[in-house]
C-alpha positions in Angstrom: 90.8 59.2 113.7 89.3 59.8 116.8 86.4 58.0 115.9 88.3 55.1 114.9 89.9 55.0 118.3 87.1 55.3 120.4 85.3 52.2 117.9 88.9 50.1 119.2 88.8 50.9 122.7 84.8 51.0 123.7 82.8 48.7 121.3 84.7 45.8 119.7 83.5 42.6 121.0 86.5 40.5 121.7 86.0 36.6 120.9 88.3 34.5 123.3 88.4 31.6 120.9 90.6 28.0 121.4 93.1 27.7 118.6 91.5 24.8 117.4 92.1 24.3 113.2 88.8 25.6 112.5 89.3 28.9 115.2 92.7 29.5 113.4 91.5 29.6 110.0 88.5 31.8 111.3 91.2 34.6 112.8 93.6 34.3 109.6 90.4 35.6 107.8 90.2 38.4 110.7 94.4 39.2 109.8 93.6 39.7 106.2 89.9 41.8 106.9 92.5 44.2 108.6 91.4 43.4 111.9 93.5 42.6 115.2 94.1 39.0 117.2 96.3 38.0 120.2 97.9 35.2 120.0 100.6 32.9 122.1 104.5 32.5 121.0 107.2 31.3 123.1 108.0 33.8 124.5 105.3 36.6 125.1 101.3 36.7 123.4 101.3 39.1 120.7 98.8 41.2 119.1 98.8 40.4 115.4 98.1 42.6 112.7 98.7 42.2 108.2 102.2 43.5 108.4 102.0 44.9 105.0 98.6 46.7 105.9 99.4 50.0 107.1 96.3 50.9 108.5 95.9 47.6 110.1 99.4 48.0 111.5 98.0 51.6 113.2 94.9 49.9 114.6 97.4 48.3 117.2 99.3 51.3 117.7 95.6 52.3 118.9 94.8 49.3 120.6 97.9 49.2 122.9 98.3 52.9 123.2 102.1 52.7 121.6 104.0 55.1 120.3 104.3 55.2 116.6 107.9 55.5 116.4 108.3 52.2 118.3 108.9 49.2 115.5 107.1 46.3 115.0 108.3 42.8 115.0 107.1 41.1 111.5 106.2 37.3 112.7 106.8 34.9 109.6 105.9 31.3 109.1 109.2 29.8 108.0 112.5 31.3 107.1 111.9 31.2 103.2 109.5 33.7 103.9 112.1 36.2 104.8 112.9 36.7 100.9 109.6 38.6 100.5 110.6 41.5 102.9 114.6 41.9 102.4 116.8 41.7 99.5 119.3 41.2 102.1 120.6 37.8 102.0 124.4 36.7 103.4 126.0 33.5 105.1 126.2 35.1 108.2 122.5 36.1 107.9 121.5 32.4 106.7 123.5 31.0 109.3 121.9 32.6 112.0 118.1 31.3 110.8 119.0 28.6 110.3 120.2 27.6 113.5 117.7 29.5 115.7 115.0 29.6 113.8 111.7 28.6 114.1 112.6 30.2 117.4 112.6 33.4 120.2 115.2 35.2 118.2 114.2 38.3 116.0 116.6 39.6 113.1 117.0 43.4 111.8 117.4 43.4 108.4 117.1 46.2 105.8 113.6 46.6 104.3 112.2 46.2 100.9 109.5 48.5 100.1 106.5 46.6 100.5 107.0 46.7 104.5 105.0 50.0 105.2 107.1 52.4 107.0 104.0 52.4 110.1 105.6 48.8 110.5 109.1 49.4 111.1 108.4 52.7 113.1 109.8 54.8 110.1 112.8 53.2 110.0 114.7 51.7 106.9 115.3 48.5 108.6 112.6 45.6 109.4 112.8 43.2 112.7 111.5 39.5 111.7 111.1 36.7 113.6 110.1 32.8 112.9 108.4 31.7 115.9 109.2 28.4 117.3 105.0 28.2 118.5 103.2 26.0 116.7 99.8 28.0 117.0 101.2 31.2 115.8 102.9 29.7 112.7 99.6 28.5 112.2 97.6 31.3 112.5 100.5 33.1 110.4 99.3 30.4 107.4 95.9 30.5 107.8 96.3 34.6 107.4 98.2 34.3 104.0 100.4 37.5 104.9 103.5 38.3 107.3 102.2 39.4 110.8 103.0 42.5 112.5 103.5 41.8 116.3 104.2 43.7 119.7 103.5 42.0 122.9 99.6 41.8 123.4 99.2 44.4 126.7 98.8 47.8 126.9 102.0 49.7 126.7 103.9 50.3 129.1 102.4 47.6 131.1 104.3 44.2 131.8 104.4 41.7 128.8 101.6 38.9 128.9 102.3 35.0 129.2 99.3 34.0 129.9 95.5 34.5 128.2 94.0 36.0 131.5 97.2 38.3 130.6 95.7 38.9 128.1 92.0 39.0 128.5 92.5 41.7 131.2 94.7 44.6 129.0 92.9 44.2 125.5 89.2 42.7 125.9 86.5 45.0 124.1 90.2 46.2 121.7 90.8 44.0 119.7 88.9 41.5 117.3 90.1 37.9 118.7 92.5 36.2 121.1 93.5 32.8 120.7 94.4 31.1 123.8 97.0 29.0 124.6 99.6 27.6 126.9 101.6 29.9 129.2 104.2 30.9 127.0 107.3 28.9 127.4 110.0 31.9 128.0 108.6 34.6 129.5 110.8 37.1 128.2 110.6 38.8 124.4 113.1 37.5 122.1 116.7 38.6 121.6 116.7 41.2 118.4 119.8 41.2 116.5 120.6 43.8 113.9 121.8 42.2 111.0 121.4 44.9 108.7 125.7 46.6 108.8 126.5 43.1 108.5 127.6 42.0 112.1 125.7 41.0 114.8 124.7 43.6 117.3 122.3 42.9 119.9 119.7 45.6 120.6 117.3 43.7 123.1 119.2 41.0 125.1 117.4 37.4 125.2 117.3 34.0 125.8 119.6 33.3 123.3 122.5 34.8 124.5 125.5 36.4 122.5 127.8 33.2 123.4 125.5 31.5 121.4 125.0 33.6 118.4 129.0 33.7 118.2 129.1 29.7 118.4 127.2 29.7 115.4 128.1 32.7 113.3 132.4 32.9 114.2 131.8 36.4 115.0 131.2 37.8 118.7 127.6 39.7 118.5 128.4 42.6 120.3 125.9 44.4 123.0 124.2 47.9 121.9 126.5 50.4 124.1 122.9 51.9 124.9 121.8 48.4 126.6 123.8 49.3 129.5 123.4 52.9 129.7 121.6 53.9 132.7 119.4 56.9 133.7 121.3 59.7 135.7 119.2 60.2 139.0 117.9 63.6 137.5 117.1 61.7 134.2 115.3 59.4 136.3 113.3 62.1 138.1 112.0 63.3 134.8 111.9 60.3 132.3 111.6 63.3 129.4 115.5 63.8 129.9 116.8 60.5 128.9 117.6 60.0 125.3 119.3 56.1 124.5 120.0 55.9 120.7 118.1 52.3 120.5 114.4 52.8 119.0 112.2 51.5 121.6 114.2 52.5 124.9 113.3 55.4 125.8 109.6 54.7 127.0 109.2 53.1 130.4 108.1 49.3 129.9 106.9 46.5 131.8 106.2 48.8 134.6 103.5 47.3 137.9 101.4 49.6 139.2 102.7 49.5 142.3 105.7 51.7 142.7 109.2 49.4 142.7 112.6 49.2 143.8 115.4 47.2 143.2 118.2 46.1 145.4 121.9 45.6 144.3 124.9 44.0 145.5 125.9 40.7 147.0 123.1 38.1 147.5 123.1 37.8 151.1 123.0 41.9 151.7 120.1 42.3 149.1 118.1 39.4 150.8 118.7 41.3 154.1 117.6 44.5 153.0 114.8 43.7 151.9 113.4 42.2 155.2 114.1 45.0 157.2 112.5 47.0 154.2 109.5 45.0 153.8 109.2 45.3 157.6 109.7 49.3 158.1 107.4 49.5 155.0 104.6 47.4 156.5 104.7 48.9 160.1 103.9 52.4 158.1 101.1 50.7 156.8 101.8 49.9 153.3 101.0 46.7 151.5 104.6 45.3 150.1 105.3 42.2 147.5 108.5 40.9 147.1 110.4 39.1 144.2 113.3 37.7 145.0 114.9 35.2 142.4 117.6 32.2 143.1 121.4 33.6 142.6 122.0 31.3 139.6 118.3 30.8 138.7 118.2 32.9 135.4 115.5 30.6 132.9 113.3 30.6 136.3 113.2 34.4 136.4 113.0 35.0 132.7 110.0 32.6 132.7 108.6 34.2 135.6 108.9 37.7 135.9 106.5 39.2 133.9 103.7 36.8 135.5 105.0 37.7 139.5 104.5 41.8 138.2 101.0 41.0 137.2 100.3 38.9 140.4 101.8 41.9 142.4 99.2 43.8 140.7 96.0 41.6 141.2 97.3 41.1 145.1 97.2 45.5 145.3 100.5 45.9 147.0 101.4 49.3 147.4 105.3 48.7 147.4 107.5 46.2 145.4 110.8 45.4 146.3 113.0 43.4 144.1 116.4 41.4 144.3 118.7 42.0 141.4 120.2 39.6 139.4 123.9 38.9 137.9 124.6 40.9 135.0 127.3 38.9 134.3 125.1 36.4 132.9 123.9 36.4 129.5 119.8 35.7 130.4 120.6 37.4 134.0 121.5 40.7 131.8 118.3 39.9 129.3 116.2 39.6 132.7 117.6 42.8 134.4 117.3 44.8 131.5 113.2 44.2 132.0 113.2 44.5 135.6 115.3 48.0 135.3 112.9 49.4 133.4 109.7 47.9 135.1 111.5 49.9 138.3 111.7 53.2 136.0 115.6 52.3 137.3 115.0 52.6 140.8 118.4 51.1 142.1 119.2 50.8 145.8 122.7 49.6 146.3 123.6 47.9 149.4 
């Protein structure tokens, strides 16, 4: 194995390749030869594996550096297509699809038995999701198989949503990337558990739970573990904290500059930050800022994982961040990212 991994991470050489037809069809024939490509959705790039190829599945464990216990999301290239990897099929559940799919909204259902378990991180259950991008239904096509597909960065590092995103974490890793627009949400998609039945949302989104309730009768409840927080201790010593949710207990999205968030009213975190940002620079550090309009959700869904990367590229030493309304569907889905991108360093003022 360690072979393998040293061949992923030191001597692949990466084609950045247009997703012209004839570019597609050539990394669909990489997907099925077990290989790896990055590719754009709406929401984030992801790095695309054959779902129901284990050991294709564990070359992007590899590739991103992921924990093996953290599920995949299987990208499929119409809802049909859903049949082949559940036998679970309900109103509620075809309701759902139908209205939000092709689309950033992932469902858990339970699994049949040709998902590999290295796909769904052990677990009984699958994620699937029917992209609303045109170039990745494509490339899901022109592979002939479901795709396996985390966001295409390293992990732990923000999520890409755009190719020099890219290009940067996973050139010489992985076999081909397909580039493409700056990806329309900016955010992952909103994961729903399907699989007791109700709606339950384990990663919030930009489809929001008002939504899925519009459509389905029923509200879609939150995950209680989507607004537990670390103690300060927990914190300290990330080891500590245990949420139930697969997935959440790794730090994510985090800059490489050390960040802080400020909560409370918008006029207070706006001025704490300026005297910050000032005390911070007269001790000589080099300090970014991201501070988002009060009611401008979409905006910092779209943008946030882009302004962490630029903090990056610019080497600031210190980033201080304004936090948004939880009381907003997308404003939660947002803060639940820049939480952890902070490691949950909260200042409230």
């Amino acid at each position: 194995m360690a072979d393998r991994k040293e061949t992923i991470t030191e001597t692949i050489a990466t084609r950045v390749l247009p997703p012209t037809k004839e570019n597609i069809e050539a990394a669909g024939a990489v997907i099925r030869r077990g290989g790896l490509v990055a590719f754009p959705t709406e929401t984030v790039f992801g790095l695309g594996a054959d779902a129901l190829n284990a050991a294709a599945v564990k070359k992007v464990y590899e590739a991103k550096g992921r924990p093996s216990d953290n599920p995949m999301i299987v990208h499929i290239a119409a809802a049909p297509e859903l049949a082949a990897l559940t036998d679970q099929h309900d109103g509620m559940l075809e309701q759902i699809t139908r209205a939000f799919w092709p689309g950033p909204l992932t469902v858990v259902v339970r699994k049949r038995s040709v998902v590999p378990a290295t796909t769904t991180g052990g677990l009984d259950t699958v994620a699937v999701r029917n992209p609303e991008s045109t170039i990745a239904r494509e490339l899901i096509r022109a592979s002939g198989t479901p795709i396996a597909a985390p966001s295409a960065n390293i992990s732990g590092r923000p999520s890409p949503t755009k190719t020099e995103h890219v290009i940067h974490d996973l050139q010489g890793k992985i076999d081909v990337i397909l580039s493409g627009p700056d990806c329309r949400v900016g955010i992952e998609s909103t994961v729903l558990d399907m699989s007791e039945g109700h709606p339950v949302i384990l990663r919030p989104g930009i489809i929001t739970p008002e939504e899925i309730g519009a459509v389905c009768g029923q509200t879609a409840e939150l995950d209680p573990t989507l607004r537990q927080r670390p103690t300060e201790e927990e914190r300290r010593d990330p080891a500590q904290f245990h949420p139930k949710a697969p997935g959440m207990k790794y730090k994510h999205y985090a800059p490489q500059a050390e960040m802080v968030i400020f909560e409370g009213s918008p006029s207070a975190v706006r001025r704490r930050i300026e005297e910050a940002k000032a005390a911070q620079e007269q001790a000589g550090k080099k300090v970014g800022v991201i501070l988002f309009g009060e009611h401008d959700f979409a905006r910092a869904a779209h943008d946030l994982f882009a302004d962490l990367r630029r903090q990056d590229e610019e080497g600031v030493d210190l980033i201080l961040a304004g936090a948004l309304s939880d009381q907003n569907s997308v404003g939660f889905a947002v803060m639940n990212r820049m939480l952890k991108s902070a490691g949950y360093h909260v200042i409230k003022v």
